[in-house]
C-alpha positions in Angstrom: -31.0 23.8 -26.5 -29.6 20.3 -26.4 -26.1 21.7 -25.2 -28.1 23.8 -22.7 -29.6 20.2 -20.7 -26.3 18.5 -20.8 -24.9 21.6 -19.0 -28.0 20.9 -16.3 -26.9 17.0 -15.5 -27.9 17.1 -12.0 -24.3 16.7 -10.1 -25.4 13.3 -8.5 -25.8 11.5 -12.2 -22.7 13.5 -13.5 -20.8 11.8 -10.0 -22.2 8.1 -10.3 -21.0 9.1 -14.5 -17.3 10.0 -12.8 -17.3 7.3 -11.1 -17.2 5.1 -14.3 -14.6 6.7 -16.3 -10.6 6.7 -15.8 -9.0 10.2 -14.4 -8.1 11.3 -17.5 -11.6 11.2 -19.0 -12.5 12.8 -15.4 -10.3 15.8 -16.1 -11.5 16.1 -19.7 -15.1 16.0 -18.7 -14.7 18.6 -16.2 -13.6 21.3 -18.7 -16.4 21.1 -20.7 -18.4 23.5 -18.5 -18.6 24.7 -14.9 -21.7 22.2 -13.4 -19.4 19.4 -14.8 -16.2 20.5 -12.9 -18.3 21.5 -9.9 -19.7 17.7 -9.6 -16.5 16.3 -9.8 -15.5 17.8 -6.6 -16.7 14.8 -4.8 -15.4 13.3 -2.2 -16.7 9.6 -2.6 -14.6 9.9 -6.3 -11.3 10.9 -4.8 -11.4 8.3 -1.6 -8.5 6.1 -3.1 -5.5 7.3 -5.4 -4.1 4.3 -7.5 -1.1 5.3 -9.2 0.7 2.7 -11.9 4.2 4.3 -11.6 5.5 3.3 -15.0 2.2 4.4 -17.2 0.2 7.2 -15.1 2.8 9.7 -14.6 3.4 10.3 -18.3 0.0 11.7 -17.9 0.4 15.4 -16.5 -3.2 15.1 -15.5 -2.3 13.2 -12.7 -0.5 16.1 -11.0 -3.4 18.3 -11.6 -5.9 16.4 -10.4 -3.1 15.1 -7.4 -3.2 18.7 -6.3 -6.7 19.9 -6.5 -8.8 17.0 -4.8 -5.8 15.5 -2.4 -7.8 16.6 0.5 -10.0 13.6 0.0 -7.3 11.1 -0.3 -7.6 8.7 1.8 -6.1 5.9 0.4 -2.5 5.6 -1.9 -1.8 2.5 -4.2 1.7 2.2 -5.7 1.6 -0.3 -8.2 3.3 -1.4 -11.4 1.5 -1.4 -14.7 4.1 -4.1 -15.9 5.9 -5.8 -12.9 7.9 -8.0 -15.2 11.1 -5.9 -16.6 11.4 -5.7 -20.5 14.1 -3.9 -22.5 11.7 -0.5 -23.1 11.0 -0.5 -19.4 14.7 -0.4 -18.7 15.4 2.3 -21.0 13.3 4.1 -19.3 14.3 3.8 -15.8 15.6 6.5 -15.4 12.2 8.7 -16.9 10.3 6.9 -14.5 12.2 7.4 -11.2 12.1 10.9 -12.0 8.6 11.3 -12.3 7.5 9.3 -9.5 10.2 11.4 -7.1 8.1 14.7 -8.7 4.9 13.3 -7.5 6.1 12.1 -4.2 7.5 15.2 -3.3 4.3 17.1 -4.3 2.1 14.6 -2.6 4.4 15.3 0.6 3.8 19.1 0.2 0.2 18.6 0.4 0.3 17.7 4.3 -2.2 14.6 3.4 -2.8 12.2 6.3 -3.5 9.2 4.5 -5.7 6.0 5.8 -4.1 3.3 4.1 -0.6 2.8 2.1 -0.6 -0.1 -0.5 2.3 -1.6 -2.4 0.8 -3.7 -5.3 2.2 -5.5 -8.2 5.3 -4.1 -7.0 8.8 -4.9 -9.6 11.9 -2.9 -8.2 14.7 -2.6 -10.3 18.4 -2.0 -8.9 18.4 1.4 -9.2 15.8 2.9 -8.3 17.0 3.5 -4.5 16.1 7.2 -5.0 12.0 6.3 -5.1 12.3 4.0 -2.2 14.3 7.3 -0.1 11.1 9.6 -1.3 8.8 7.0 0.3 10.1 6.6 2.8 10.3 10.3 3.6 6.5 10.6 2.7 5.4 7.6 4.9 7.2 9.3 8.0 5.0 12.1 7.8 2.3 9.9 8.3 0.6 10.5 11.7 -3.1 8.0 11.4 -2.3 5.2 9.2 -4.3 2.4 10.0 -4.3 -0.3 6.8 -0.4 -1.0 5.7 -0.1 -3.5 3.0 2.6 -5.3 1.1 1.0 -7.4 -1.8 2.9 -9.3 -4.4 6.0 -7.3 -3.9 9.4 -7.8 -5.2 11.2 -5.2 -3.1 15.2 -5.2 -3.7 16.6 -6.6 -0.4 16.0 -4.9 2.8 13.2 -2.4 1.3 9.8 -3.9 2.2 11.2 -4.1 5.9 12.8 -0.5 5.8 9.2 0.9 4.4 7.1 -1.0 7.0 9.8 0.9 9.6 8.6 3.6 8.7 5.3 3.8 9.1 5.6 3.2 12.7 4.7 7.0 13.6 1.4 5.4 13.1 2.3 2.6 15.5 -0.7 3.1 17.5 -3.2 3.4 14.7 -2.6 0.7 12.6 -5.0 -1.9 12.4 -4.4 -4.1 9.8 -0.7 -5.1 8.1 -0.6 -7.3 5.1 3.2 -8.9 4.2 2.1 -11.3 1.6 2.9 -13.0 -2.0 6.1 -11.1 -1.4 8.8 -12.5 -3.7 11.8 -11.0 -2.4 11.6 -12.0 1.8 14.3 -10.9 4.1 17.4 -13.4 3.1 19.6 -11.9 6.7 19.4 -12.2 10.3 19.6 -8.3 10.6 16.1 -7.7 8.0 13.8 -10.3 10.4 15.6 -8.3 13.4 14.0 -4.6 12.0 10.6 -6.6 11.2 10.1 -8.2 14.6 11.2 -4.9 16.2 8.6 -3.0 13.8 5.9 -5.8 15.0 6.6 -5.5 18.6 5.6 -1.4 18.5 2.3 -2.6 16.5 0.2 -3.1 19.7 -3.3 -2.6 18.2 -2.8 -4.8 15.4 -6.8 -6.8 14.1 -5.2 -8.6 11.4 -1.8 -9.4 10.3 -1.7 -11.7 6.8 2.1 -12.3 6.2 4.1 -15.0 4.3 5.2 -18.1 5.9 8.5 -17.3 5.4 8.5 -13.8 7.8 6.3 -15.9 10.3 8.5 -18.9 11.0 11.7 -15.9 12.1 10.0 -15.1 15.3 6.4 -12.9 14.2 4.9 -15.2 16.5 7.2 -14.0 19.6 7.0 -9.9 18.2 3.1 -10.2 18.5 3.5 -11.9 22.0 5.7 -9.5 22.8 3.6 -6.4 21.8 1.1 -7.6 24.4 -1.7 -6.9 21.6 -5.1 -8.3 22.5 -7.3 -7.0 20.0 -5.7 -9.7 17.0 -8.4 -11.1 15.9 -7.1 -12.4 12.3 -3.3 -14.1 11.5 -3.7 -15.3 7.9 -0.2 -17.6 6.7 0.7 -17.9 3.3 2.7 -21.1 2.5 4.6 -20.3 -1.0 5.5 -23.5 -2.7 7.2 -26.2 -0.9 8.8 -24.8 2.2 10.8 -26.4 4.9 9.1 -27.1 8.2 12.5 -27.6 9.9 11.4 -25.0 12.2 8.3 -24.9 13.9 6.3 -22.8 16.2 5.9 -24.5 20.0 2.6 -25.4 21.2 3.3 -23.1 23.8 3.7 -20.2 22.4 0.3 -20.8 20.2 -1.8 -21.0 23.9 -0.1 -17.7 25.2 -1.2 -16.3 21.7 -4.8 -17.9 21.9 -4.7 -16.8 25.7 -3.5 -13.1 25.0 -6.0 -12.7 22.1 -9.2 -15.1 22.8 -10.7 -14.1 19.6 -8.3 -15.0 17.1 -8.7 -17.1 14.3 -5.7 -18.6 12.3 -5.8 -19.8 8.9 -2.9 -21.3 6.6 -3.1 -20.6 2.9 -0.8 -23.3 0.9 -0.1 -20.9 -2.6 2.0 -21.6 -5.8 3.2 -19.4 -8.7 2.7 -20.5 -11.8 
């Protein structure tokens, strides 16, 4: 009898339930019987997909799941559980590249059209330049991409620009770019010349947060240039204490104020501890 009522959970107090417990604990919960895996087929639980690279794909749930709800993706984070290299990390390298190369090529099978692409928390070792190539494959598939984002990334040279490159078969649907807390910028002429060139093709930008150091190596002329009007936000991060050698003209801040009337520029002034 009392096994017979939890069996009966109406499906909208089973989701808010899902909506409180890890994937694991998801998958685990849905085998119990069928009106449990029924209610997790819910959209509202599937919206965004945060994956820890170096901890979730041990879990071969992840796959499972991956495959049977990616129709309501919308959403991908890539993140790193640790983002600070230690010795067991290292040795396992290798382990992880391989599994997140798995995953991206099944997620890429899928066909999803996602929303928004995240980079979080982001540590990138020297070798793992066969990830970055599976990324990049996936995000050129991507048609309707409209939030791009870049947080607290330590990308291994040219990366961070490369990946931004390509997303532009979303060029005209993205929205909103974020290029900030990165700890790795662009350290040669030829990386800010494949940014600027990405931000002159992003004509429908509404906000744009980026680090100082990006902005100051011509942003400022890539958004004139992409003869957006509909920026609305420009949020600058100022890490640490910066040389204002080079400035931006008074000029070229009317003809942005004057090609986007609703704008609203803010400087953040950051430190790392």
């Amino acid at each position: 009898m009392v096994m017979e009522s939890w069996n009966v959970l109406p499906y909208t107090l089973l989701e808010k339930v899902y909506h409180l417990l890890p994937r694991r604990d998801r998958f685990a919960c849905s085998m119990v019987c069928q009106n449990w895996r029924e209610a997790l087929d819910c959209p509202s639980l599937w919206k965004t997909l945060p994956i820890n690279l170096d901890t979730d794909l041990f879990d071969p749930t992840v796959l499972v799941l991956m495959r049977k709800y990616h129709r309501y993706f919308n959403t991908l984070e890539l993140r790193w559980a640790n983002n600070h290299p230690r010795l067991s990390w290292m040795q396992q390298r290798p382990d992880i590249a391989r599994r997140a190369c798995k995953f991206l090529m099944v997620l890429s099978e899928t066909n999803i059209q996602l929303q928004s692409i995240k980079f979080v928390d982001w540590y990138d070792g020297r070798k793992l330049k066969k990830m970055i190539y599976h990324i990049s494959r996936f995000l050129k598939n991507q048609k309707s991409l409209i939030n791009v984002s870049f947080f607290m990334v330590n990308f291994n040279k040219s990366d961070c620009t490369k990946l931004l490159s390509c997303c532009l078969e979303s060029q005209k649907s993205i929205r909103n770019l974020e290029m900030s807390y990165c700890l790795y910028p662009p350290n040669n002429s030829q990386e800010y010349v494949i940014l600027i060139s990405c931000l002159e093709c992003l004509s429908n930008l509404n906000c744009l947060k980026i680090d100082y150091s990006f902005f100051i190596n011509g942003v400022l002329e890539a958004i004139l240039l992409s003869k957006t009007k509909t920026l609305s936000t420009l949020e600058i991060y100022v890490r640490g204490y910066p040389s204002f050698h080079e400035t931006v003209s008074d000029s070229d801040w009317d003809k942005l104020k004057q090609q986007n009337p609703q704008i609203r520029v803010s400087f953040y002034f950051v430190s790392f501890s």
